[in-house]
Z-matrix of the N, CA and C atoms (Angstrom, degrees):
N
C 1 1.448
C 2 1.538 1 108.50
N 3 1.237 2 118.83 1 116.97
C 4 1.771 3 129.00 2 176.64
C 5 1.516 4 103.75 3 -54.44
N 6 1.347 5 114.45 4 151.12
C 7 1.317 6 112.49 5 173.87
C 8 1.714 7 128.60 6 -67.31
N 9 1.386 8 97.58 7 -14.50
C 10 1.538 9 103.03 8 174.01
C 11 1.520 10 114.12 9 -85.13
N 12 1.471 11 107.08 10 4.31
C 13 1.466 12 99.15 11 -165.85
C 14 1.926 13 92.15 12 -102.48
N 15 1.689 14 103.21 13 -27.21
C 16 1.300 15 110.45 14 176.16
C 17 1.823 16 103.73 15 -67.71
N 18 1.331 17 127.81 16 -29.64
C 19 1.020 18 108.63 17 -149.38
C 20 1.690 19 96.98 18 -101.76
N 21 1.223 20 105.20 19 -24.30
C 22 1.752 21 109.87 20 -174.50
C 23 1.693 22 102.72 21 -110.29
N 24 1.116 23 139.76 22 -12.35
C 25 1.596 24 133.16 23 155.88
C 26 1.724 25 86.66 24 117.25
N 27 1.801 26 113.42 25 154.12
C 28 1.103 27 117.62 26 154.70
C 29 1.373 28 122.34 27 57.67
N 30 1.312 29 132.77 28 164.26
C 31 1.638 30 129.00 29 -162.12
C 32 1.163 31 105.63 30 -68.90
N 33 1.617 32 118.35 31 161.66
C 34 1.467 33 132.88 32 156.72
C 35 1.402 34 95.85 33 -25.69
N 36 1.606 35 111.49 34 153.59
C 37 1.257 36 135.64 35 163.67
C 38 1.610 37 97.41 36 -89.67
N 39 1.171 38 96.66 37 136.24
C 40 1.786 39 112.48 38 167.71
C 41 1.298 40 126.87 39 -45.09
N 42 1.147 41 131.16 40 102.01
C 43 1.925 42 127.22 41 -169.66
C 44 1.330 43 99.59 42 -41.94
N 45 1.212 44 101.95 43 -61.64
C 46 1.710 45 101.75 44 -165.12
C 47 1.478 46 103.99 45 -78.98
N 48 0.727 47 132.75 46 59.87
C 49 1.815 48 145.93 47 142.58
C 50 2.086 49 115.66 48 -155.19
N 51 0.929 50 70.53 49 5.14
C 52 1.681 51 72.54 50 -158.57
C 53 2.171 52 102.21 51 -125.69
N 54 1.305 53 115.26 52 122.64
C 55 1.247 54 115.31 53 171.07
C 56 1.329 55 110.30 54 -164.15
N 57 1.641 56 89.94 55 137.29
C 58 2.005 57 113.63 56 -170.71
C 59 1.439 58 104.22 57 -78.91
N 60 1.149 59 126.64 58 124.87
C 61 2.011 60 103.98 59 179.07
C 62 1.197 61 94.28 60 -104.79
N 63 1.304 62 131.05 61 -179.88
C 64 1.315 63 146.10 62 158.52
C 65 1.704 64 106.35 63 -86.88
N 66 1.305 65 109.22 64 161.14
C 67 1.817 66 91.95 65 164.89
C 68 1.296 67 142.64 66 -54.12
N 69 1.750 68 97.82 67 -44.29
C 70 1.445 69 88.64 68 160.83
C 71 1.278 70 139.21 69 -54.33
N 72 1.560 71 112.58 70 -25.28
C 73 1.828 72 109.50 71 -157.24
C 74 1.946 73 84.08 72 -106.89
N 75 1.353 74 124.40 73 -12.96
C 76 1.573 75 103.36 74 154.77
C 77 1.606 76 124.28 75 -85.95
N 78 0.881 77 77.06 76 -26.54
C 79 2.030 78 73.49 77 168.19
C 80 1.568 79 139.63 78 -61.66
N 81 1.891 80 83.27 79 -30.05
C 82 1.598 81 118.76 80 -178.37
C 83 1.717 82 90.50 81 -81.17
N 84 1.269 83 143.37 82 -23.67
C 85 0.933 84 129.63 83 -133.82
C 86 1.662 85 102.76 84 -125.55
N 87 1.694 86 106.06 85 -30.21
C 88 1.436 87 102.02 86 176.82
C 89 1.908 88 89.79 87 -103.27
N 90 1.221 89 151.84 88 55.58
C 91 1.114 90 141.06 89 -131.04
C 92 1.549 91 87.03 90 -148.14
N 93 1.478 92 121.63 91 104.41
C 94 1.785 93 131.22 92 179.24
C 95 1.528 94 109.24 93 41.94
N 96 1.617 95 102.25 94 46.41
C 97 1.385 96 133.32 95 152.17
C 98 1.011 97 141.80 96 -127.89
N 99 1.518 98 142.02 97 147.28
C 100 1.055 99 162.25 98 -155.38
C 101 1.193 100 104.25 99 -84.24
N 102 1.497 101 137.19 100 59.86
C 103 2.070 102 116.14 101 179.28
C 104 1.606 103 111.02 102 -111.93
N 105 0.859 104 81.45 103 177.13
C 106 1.835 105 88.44 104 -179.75
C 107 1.677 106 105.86 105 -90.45
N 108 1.286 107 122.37 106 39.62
C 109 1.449 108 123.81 107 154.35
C 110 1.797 109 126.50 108 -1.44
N 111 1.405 110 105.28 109 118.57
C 112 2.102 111 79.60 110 177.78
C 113 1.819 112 88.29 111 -158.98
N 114 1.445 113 101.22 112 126.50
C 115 1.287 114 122.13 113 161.66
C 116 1.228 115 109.92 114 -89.82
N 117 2.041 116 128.46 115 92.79
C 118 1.118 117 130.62 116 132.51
C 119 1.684 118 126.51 117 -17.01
N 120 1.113 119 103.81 118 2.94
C 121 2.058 120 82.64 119 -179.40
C 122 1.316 121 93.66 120 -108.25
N 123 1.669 122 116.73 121 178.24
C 124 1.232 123 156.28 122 -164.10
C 125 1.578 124 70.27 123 -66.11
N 126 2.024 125 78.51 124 156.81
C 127 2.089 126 99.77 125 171.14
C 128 1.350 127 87.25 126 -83.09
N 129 1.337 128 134.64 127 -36.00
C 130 1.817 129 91.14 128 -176.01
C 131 0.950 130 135.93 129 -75.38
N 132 1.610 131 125.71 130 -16.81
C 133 1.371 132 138.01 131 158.11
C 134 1.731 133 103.75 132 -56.94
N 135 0.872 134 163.43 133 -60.75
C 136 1.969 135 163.93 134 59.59
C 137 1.499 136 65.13 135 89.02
N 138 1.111 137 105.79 136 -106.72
C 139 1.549 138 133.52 137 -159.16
C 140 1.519 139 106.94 138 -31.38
N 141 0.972 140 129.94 139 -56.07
C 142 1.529 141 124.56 140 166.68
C 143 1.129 142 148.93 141 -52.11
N 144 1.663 143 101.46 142 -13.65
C 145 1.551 144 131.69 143 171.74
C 146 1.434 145 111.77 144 145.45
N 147 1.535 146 116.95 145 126.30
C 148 1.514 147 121.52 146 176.40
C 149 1.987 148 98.59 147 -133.13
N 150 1.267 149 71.16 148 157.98
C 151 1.786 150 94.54 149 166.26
C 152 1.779 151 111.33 150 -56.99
N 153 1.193 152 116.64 151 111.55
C 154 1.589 153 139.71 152 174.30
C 155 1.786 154 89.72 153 14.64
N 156 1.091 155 128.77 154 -124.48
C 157 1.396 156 148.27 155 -140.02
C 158 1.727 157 103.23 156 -96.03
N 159 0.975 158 124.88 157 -1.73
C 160 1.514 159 146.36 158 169.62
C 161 1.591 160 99.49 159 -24.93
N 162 1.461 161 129.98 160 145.13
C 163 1.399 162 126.32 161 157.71
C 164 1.580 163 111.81 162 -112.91
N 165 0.967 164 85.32 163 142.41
C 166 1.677 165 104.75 164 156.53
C 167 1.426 166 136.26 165 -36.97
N 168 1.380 167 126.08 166 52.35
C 169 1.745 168 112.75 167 178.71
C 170 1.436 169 98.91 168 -110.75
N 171 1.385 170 109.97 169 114.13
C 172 1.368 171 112.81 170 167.75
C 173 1.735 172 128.79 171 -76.91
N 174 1.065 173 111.91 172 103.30
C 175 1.579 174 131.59 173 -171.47
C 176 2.365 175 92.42 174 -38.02
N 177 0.931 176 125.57 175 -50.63
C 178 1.286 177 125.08 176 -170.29
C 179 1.850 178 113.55 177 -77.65
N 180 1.507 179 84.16 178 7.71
C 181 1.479 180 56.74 179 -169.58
C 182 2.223 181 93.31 180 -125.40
N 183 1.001 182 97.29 181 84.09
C 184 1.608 183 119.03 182 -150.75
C 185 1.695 184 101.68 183 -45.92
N 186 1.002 185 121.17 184 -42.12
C 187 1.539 186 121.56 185 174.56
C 188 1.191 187 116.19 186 -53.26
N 189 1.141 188 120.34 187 -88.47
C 190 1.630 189 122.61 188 159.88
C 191 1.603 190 132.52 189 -23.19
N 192 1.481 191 97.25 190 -38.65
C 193 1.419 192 100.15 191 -165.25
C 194 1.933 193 88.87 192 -78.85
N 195 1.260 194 115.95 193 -31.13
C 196 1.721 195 104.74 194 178.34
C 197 1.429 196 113.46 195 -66.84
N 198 1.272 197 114.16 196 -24.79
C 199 1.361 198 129.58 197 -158.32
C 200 1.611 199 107.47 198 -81.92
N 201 1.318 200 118.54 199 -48.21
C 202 1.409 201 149.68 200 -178.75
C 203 1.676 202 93.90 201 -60.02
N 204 1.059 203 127.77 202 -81.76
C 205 1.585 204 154.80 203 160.99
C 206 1.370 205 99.23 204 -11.23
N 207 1.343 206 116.91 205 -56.40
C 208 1.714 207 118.43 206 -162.31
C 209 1.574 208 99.45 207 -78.29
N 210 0.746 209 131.69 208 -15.99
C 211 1.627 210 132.47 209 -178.11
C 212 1.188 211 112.62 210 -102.89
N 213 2.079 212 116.82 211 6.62
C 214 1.585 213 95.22 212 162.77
C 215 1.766 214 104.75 213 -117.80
N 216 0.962 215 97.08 214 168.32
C 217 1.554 216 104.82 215 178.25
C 218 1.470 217 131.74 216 -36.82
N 219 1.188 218 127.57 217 108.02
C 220 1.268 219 111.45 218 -153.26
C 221 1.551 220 103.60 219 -98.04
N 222 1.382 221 128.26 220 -7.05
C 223 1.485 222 145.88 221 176.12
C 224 1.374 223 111.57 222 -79.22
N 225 1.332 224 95.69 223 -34.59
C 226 1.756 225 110.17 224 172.09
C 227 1.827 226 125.18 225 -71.14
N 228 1.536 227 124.17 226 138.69
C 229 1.219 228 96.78 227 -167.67
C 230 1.464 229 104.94 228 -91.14
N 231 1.700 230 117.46 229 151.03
C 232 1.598 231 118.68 230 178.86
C 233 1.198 232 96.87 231 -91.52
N 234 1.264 233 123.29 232 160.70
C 235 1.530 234 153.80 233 135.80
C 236 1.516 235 128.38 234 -93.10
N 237 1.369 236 101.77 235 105.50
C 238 1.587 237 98.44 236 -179.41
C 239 1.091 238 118.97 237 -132.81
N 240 1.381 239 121.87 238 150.85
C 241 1.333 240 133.17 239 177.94
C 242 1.601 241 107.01 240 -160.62
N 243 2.132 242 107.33 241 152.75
C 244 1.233 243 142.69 242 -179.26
C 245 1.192 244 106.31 243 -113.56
N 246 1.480 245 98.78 244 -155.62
C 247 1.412 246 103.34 245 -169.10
C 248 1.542 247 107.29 246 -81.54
N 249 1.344 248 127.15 247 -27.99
C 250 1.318 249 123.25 248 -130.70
C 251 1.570 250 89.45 249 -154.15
N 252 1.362 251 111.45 250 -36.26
C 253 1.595 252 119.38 251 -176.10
C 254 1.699 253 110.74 252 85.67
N 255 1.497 254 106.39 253 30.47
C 256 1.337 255 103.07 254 144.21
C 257 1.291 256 148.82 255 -118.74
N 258 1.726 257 104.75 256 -4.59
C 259 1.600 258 107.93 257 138.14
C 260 1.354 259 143.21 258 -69.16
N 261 1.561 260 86.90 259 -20.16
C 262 1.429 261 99.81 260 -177.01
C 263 1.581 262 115.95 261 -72.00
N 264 1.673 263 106.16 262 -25.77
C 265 1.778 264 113.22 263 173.19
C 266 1.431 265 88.98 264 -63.49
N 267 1.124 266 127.91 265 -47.16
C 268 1.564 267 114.37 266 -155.50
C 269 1.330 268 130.82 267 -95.64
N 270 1.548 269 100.71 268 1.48
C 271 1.570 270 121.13 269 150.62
C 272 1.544 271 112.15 270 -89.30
N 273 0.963 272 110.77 271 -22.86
C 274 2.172 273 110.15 272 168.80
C 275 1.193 274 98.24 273 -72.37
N 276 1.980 275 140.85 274 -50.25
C 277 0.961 276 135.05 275 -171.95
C 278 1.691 277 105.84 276 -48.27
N 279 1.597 278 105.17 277 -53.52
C 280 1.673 279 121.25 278 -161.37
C 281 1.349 280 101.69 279 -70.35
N 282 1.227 281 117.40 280 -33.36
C 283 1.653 282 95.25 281 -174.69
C 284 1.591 283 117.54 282 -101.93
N 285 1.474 284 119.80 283 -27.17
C 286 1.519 285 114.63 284 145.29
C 287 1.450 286 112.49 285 -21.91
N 288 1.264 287 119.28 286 -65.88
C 289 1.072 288 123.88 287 -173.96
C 290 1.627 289 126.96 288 -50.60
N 291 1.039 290 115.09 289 -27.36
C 292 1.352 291 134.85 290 168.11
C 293 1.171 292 107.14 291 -93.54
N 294 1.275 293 150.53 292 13.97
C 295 1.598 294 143.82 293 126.23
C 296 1.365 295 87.36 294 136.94
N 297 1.534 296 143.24 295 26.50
C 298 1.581 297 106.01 296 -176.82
C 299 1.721 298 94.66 297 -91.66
N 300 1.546 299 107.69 298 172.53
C 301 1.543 300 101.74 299 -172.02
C 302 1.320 301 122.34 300 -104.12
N 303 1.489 302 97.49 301 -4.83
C 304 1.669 303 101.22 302 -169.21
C 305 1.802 304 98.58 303 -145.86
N 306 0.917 305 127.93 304 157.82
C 307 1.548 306 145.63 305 -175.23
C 308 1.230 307 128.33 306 -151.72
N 309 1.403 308 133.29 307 105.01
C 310 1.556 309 124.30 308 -179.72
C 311 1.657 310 100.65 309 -104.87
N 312 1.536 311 94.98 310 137.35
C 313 1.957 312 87.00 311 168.76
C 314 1.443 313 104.02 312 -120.44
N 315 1.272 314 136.59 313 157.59
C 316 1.619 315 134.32 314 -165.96
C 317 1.888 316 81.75 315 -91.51
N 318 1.056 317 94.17 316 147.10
C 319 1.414 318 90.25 317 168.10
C 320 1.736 319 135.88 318 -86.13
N 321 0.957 320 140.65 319 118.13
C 322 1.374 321 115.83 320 -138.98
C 323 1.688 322 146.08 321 83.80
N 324 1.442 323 92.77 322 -28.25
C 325 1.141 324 101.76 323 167.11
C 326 1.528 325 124.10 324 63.90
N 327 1.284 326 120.95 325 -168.25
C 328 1.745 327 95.47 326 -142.36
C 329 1.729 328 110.78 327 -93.72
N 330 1.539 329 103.70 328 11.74
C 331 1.561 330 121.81 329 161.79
C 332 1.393 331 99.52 330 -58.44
N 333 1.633 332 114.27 331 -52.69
C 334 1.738 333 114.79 332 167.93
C 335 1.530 334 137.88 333 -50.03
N 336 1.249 335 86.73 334 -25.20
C 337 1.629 336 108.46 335 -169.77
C 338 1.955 337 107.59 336 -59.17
């Protein structure tokens, strides 16, 4: 078992659905575009400062966050990021899993930002 699989749960994420950006190449990437943006953290973290047009699905709060998820495009690619970028692996794990095809996570998360 790789250490990322110990440290974030369950197998590697799939290359070809799955990619870590650095800040620059996510910034470049949701940048005078249209994406389906989503900050996994708590609304009060939200509330304190998020990335431009970003939504709200809170990774803890498991009902909602499937519920929220199913009503965006799943053909479309997401961009997500937390605080730190370790819910955010485990919301790329959760919603891959539910058929979306593509996933960006900021790396680091928005301490990086």
């Amino acid at each position: 078992m790789s250490i990322l699989s110990l440290l974030f749960g369950g197998s590697p994420l799939d290359p070809d659905k799955f990619k870590l950006l650095d800040t620059h190449d996510f910034k470049t990437a949701i940048r005078n575009k249209k994406v389906q943006l989503v900050d996994v953290r708590t609304p009060r973290e939200y509330r304190a400062g998020h990335i431009g047009k970003a939504i709200n699905i809170d990774w803890f709060q498991k009902g909602t966050f499937e519920q929220s998820f199913a009503r965006l495009n799943k053909s479309k690619p997401v961009y997500l990021y937390c605080r730190s970028g370790s819910r955010s692996r485990k919301a790329a794990r959760k919603i891959l899993d539910m058929g979306f095809e593509k996933v960006y996570d900021l790396k680091g998360g928005y301490m990086r930002w």
